[in-house]
C-alpha positions in Angstrom: 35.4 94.9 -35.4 34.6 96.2 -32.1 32.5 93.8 -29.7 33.2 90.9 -31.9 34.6 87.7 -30.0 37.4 85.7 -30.7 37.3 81.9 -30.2 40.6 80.6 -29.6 41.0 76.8 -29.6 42.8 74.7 -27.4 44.3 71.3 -28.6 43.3 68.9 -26.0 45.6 66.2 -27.9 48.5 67.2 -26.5 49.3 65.6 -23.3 52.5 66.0 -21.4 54.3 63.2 -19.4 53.0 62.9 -15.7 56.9 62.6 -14.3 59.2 65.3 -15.8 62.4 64.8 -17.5 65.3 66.0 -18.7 64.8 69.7 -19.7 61.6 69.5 -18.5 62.7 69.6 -14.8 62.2 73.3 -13.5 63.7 73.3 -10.2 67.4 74.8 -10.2 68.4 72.3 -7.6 67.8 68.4 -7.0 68.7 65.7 -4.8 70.3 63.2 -7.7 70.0 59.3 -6.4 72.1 57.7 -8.8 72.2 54.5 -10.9 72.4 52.3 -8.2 70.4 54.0 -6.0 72.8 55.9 -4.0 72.6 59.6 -3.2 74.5 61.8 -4.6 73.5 65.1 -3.2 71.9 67.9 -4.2 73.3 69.4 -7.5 72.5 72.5 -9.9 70.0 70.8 -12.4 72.3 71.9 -15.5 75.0 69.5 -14.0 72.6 66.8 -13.1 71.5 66.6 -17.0 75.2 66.8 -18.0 75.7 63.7 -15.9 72.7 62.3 -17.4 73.7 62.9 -20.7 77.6 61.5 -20.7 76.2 58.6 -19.4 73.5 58.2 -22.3 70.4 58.1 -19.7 67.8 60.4 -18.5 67.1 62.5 -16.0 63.7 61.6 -14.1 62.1 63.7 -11.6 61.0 60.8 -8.7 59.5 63.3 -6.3 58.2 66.6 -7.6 56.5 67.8 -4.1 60.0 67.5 -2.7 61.9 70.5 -1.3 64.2 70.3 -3.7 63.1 67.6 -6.1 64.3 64.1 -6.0 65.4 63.1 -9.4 67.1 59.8 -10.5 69.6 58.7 -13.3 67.7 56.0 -15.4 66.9 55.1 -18.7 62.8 56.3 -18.8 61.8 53.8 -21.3 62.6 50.9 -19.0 60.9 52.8 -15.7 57.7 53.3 -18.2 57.6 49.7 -19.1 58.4 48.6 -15.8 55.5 51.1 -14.0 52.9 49.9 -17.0 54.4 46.2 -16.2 53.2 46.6 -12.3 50.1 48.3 -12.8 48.9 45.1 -15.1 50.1 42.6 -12.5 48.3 44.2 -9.9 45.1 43.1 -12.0 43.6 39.5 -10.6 41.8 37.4 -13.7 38.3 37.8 -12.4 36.1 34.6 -11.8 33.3 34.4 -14.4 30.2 32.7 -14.0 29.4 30.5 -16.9 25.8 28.8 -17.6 25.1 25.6 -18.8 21.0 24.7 -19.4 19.2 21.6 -19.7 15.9 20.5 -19.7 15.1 16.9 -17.4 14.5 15.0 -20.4 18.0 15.5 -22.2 19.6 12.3 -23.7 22.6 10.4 -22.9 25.0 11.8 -25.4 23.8 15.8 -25.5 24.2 14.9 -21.4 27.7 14.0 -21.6 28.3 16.8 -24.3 27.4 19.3 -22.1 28.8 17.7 -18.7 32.5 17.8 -20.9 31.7 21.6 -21.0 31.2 22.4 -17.6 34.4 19.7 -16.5 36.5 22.7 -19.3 34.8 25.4 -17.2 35.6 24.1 -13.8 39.5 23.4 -14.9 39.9 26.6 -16.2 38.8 28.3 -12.2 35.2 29.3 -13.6 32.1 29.2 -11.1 29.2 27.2 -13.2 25.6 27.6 -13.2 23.3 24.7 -14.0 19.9 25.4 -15.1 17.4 22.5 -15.2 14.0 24.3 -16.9 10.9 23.3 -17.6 8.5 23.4 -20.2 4.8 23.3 -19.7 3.9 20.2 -17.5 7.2 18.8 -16.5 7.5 20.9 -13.4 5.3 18.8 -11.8 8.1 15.9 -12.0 10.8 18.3 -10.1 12.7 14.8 -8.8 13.5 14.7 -11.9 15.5 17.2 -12.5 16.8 16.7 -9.2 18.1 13.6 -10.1 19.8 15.2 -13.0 21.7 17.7 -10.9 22.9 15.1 -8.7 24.0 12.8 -12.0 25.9 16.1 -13.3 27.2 16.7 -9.7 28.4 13.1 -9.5 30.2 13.4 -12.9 32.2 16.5 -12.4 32.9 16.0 -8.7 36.6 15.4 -9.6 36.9 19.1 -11.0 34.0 20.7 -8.6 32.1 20.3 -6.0 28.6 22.0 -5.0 28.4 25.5 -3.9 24.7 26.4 -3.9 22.5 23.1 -3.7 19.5 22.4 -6.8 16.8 24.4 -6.0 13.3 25.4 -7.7 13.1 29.2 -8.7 9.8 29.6 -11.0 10.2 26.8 -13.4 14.1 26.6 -13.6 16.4 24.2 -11.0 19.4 25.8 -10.3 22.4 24.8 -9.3 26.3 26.3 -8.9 29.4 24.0 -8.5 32.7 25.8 -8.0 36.2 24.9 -9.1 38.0 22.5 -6.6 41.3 24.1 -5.5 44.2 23.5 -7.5 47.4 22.2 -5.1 
């Protein structure tokens, strides 16, 4: 047996709460804020749990680096779902940029279709991207897919309004209308 190694694992799994409480709570004193929010005073940690526990609540360390510890009467499920609560409001829906092609020959009824798509689009606060391409020799009609951008522009103006102007990139014509402000 002698120079042999042994591998002792680790279980990662087990992860403990970032805040401490109850037992878990080290110091031997703490500054106890109460219910409401007023200080109590510093207290022996056994009789800050003993208040915590005839009142049917927890004891939550607040501020660790503290010299002693703050620690604060609540009930920890309700600061855990209020904490995740904030952290998810803090989040802002992000803007997508939707895309909506057509080609400068499309007909009347694929036209309005698609212009009922981008109208949905704009009312729910998306940016939209109209692409015009062409195939072969139809780029060298570009008025008409300018004409269709400003048709499409003239139809959703209600909902949007132009952000980038129709311009030629290769063979595409793009254009990007915005959302019009909601009051």
């Amino acid at each position: 047996m002698e120079g042999s190694v042994i591998a002792i694992r680790r279980d990662t799994r087990v992860r403990t709460p970032s805040v401490r409480i109850n037992r878990r709570i080290r110091a031997r004193e703490v500054r106890l804020v109460d219910l409401d929010g007023q200080q109590v005073g510093i207290v022996p940690t056994d009789e800050a749990l003993r208040m915590a526990e005839d009142q049917g609540i927890d004891l939550v360390e607040v501020a660790p680096n503290a010299k002693p510890p703050v620690c604060r009467l609540m009930d920890y499920g309700k600061y855990k779902y209020e904490a995740k609560k904030q952290a998810g409001g803090k989040k802002q829906k992000a803007q997508q940029l939707k895309e909506v092609t057509f080609r400068p020959n499309i007909g009347d009824h694929d036209l309005v279709f698609k212009v009922n798509h981008i109208r949905e689009f704009l009312e729910k606060g998306h940016k939209t991207k109209i692409r015009i391409f062409f195939r072969g020799r139809e780029i060298t009609h570009p008025e008409k897919g300018r004409d269709l951008a400003a048709r499409i522009a003239e139809r959703v103006s209600d909902a949007g309004s132009i952000d980038i102007p129709p311009k030629i990139e290769g063979k595409n014509l793009t254009m990007i209308l915005t959302p019009k402000k909601k009051v």
